[in-house]
Residue frames as qw, qx, qy, qz and C-alpha x, y, z in Angstrom:
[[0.000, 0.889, 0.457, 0.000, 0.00, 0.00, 0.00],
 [0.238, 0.608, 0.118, 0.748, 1.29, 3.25, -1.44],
 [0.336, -0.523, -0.514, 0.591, 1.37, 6.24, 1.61],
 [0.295, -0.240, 0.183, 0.906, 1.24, 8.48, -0.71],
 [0.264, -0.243, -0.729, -0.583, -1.90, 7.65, -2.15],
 [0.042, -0.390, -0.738, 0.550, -3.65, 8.18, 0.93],
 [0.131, -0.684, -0.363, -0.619, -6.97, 9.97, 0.55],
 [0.544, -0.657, -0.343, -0.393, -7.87, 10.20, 3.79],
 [0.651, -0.004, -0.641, 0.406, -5.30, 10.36, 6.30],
 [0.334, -0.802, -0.491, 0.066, -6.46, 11.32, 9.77],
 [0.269, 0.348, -0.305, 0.845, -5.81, 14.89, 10.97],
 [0.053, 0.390, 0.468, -0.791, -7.60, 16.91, 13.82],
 [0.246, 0.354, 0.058, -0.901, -9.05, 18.88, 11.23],
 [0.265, -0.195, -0.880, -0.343, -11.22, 15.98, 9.63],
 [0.160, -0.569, -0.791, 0.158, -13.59, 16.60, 12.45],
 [0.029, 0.579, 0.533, 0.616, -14.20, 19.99, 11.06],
 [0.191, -0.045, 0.333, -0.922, -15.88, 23.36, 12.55],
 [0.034, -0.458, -0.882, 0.104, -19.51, 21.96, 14.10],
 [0.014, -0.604, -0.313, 0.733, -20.57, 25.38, 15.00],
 [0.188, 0.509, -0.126, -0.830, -20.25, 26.40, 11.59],
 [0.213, 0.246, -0.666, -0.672, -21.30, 23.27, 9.62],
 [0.326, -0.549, -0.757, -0.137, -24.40, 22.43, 11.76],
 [0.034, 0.232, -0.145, 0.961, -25.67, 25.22, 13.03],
 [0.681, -0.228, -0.185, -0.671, -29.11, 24.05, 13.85],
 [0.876, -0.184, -0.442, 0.062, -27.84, 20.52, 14.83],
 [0.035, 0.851, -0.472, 0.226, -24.82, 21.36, 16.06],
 [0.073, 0.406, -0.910, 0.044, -22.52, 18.23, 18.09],
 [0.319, -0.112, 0.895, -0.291, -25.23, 15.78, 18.54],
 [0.522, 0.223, -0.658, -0.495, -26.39, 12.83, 16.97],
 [0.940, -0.301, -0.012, -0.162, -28.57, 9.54, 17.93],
 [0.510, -0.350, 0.770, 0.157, -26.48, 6.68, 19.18],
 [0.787, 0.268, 0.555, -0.023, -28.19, 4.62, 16.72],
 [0.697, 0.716, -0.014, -0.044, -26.74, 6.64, 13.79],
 [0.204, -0.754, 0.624, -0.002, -23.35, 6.41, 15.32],
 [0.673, -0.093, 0.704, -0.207, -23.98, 2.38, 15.64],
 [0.774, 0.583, 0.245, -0.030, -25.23, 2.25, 11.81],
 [0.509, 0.786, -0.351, -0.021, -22.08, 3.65, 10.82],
 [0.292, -0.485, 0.824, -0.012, -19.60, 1.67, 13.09],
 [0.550, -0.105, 0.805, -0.196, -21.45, -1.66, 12.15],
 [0.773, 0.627, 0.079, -0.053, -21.98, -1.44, 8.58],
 [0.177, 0.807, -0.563, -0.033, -18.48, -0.23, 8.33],
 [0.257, -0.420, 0.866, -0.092, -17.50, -3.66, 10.49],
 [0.797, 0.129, 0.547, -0.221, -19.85, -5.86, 8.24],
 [0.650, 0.754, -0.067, -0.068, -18.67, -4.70, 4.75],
 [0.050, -0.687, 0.723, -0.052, -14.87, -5.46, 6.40],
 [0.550, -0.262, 0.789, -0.087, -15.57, -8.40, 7.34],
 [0.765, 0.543, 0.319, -0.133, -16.99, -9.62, 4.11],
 [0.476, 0.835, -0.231, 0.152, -13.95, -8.38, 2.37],
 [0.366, 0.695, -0.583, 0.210, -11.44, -9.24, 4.96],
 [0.636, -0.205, -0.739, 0.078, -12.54, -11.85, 7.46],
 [0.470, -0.855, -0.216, -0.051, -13.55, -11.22, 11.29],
 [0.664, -0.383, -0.132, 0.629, -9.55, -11.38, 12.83],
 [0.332, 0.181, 0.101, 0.920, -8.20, -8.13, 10.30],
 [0.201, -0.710, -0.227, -0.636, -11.26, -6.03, 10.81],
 [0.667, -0.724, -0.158, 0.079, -11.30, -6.96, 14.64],
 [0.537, -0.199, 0.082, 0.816, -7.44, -5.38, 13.98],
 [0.239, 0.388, 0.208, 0.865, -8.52, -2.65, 11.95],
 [0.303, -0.833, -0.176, -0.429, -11.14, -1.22, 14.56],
 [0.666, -0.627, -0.123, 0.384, -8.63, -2.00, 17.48],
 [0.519, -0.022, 0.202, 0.830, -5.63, -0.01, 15.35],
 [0.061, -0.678, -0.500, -0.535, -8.74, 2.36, 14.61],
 [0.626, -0.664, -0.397, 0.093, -9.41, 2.75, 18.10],
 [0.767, -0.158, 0.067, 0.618, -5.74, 3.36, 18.71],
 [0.282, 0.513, 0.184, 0.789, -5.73, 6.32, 16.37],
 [0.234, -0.736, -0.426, -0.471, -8.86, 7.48, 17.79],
 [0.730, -0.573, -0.284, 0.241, -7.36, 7.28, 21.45],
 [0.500, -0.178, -0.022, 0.847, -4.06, 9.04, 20.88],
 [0.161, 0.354, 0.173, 0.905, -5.40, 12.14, 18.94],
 [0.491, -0.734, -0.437, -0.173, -8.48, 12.03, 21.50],
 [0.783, -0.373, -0.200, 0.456, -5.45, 12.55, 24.20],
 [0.319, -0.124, 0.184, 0.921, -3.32, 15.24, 22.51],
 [0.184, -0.440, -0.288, -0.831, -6.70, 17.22, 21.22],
 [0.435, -0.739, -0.255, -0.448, -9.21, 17.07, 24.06],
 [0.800, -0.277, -0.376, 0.377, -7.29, 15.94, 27.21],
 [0.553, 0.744, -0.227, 0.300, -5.51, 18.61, 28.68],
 [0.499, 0.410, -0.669, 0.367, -2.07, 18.80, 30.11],
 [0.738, -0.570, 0.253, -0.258, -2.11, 16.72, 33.58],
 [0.222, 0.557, -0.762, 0.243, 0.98, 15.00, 35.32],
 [0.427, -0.089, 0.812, -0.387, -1.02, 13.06, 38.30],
 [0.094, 0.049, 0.990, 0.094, -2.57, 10.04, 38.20],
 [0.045, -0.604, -0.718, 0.343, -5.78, 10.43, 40.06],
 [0.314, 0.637, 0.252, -0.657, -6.43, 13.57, 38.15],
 [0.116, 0.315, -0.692, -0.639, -5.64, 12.12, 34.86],
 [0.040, -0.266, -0.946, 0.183, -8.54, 9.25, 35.91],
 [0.114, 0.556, 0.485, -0.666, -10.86, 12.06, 37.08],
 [0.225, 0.569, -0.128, -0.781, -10.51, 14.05, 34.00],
 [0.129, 0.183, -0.887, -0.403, -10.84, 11.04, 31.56],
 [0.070, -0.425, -0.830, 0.353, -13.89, 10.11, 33.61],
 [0.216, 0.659, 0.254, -0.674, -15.64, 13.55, 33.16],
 [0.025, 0.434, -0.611, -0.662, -14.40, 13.80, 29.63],
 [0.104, -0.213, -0.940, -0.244, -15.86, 10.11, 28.38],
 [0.030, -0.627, -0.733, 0.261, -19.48, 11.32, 30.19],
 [0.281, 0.664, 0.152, -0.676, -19.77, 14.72, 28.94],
 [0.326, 0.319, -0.544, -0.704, -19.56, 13.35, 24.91],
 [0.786, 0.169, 0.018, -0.595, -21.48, 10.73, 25.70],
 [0.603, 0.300, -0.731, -0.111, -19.36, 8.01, 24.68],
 [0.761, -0.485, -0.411, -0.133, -20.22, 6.53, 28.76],
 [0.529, -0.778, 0.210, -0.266, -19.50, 6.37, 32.06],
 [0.650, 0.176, -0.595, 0.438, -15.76, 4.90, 33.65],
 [0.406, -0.840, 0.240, -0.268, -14.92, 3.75, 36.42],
 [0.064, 0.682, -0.667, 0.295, -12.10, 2.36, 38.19],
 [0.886, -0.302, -0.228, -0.268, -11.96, -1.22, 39.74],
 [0.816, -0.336, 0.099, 0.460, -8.56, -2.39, 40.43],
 [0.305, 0.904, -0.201, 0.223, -5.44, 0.10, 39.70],
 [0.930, -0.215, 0.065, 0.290, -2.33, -1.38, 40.20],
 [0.197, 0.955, -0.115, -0.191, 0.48, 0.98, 39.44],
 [0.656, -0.506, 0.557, 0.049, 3.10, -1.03, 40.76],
 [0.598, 0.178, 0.781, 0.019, 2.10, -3.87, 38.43],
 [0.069, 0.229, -0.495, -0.835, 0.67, -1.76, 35.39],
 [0.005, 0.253, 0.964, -0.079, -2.50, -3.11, 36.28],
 [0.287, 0.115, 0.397, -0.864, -5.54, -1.73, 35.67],
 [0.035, 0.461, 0.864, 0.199, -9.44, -3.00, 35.58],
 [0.205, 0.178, -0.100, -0.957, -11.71, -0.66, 33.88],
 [0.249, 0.509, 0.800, -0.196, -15.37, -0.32, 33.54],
 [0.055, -0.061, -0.332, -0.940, -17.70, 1.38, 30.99],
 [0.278, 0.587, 0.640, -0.410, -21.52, 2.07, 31.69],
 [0.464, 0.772, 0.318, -0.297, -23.83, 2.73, 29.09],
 [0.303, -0.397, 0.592, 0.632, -20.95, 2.58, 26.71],
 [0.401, 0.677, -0.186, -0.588, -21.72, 4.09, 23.10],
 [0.359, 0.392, -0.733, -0.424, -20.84, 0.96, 20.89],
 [0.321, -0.048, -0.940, -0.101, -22.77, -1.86, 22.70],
 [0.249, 0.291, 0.750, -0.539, -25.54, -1.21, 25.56],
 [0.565, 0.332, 0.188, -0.731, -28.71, -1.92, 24.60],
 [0.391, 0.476, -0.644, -0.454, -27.45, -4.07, 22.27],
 [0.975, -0.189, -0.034, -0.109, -29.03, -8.08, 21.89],
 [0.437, -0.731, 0.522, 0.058, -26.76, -10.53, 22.87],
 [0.828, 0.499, -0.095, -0.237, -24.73, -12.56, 20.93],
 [0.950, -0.278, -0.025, 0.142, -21.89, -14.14, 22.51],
 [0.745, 0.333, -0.121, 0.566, -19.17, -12.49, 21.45],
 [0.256, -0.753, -0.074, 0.601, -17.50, -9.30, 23.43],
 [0.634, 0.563, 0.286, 0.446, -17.34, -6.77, 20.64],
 [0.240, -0.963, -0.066, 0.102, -16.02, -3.60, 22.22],
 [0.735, 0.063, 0.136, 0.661, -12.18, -3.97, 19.96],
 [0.054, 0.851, 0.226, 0.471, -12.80, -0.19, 19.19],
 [0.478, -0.837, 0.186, -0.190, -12.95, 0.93, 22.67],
 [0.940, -0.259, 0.102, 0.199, -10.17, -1.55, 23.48],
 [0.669, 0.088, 0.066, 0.735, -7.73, 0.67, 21.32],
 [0.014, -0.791, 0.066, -0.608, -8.87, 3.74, 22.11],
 [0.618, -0.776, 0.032, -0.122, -8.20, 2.99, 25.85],
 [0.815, -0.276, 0.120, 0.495, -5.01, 1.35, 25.33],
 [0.431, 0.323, -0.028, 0.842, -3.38, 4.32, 23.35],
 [0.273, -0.862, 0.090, -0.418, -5.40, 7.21, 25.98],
 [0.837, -0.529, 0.078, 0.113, -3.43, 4.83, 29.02],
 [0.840, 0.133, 0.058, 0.524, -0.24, 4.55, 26.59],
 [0.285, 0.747, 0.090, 0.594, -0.36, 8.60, 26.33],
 [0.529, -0.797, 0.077, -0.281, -0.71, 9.31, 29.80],
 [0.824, -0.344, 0.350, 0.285, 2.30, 6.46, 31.04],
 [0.106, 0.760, -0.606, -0.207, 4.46, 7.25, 28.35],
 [0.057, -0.167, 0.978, 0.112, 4.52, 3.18, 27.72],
 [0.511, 0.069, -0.657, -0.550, 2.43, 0.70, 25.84],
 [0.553, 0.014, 0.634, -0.540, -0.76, -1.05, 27.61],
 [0.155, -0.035, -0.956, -0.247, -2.16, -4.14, 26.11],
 [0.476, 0.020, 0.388, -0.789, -6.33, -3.90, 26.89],
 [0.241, -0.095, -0.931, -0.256, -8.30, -6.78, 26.17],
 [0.778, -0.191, -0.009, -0.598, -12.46, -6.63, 27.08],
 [0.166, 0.116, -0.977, 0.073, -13.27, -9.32, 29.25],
 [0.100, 0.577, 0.699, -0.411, -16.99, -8.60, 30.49],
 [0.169, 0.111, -0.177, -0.963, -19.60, -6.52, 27.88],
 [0.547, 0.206, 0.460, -0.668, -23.04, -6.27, 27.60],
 [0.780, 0.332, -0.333, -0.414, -23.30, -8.47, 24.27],
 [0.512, 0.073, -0.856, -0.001, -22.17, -11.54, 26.23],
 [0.550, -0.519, -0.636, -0.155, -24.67, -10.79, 28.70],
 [0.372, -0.185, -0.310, 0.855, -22.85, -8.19, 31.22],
 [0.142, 0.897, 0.364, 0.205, -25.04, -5.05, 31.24],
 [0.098, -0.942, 0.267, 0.177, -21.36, -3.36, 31.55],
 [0.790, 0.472, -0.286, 0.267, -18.30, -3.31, 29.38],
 [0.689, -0.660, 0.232, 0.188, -15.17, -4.54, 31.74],
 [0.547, 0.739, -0.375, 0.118, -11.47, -3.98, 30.53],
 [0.797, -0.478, 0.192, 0.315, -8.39, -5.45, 31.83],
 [0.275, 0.929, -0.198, 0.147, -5.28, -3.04, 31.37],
 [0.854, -0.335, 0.212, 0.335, -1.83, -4.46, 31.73],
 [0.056, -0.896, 0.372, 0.237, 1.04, -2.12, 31.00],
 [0.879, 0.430, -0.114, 0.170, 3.77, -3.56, 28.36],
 [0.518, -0.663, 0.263, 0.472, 7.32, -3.95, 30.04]]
């Protein structure tokens, strides 16, 4: 693949002035049209490239989505417990849901993370699989930005295998 040929590579400024190009809407949208675009996008992949590469291309998605989420909305913080706090307000005032904090291991690079009402699966039927790979790289590159080192995040509890919360398990890369 050709880098040079890129249409579309991500900047900040892909997400565009709201104020001035929805003036009536302005920043908000159903979930459900959010949902129609994440899950058509991940059905036409998978038809085209099988479940494992797409379940890479929304976690490396994710990833993007996490770091520039960090360096554009985040802003500068050194402590822990207010990097938590603010990440916590931050994820609940766009809507994308509610975190909280279960186990936090610093020591270890440990950490076990909850989402409520998370934006890519509640409400959603069940269907056995945990599908939250998205969120899984956006959390592991907001954790990787903040530590300065690489976190491995794997879903282990979400509300499409019957959880009515989505549960992460964060484990810091030595």
């Amino acid at each position: 693949m050709k880098q040079a040929n890129r249409k579309y590579k991500f900047s900040w400024g892909l997400t565009g002035d709201v104020q001035l190009g929805r003036p009536n809407l302005g920043h908000t949208a159903r979930v459900e049209v959010y949902r129609l675009m994440q899950y058509t996008f991940r059905d036409v992949a998978e038809k085209m490239f099988g479940a494992e590469l797409t379940d890479k291309i929304f976690y490396d998605a994710g990833k993007l989505a996490g770091a520039e989420f960090y360096k554009n909305i985040m802003p500068p913080i050194s402590e822990p417990a207010a990097f938590i706090s603010t990440l916590q307000e931050l994820l609940k005032e766009l809507g994308i849901g509610i975190l909280r904090i279960e186990e936090m291991d610093l020591d270890q690079g440990l950490l076990v993370l909850t989402i409520a009402e998370d934006l890519d699966c509640s409400g959603l039927p069940e269907g056995g699989d945990a599908i939250c790979i998205y969120d899984e790289g956006f959390l592991s590159a907001v954790l990787e930005c903040f530590w300065k080192k690489p976190f491995e995040v794997k879903e282990i509890d979400c509300w499409c295998t019957g959880d009515r919360i989505c549960r992460f398990k964060a484990k810091a890369i030595q």
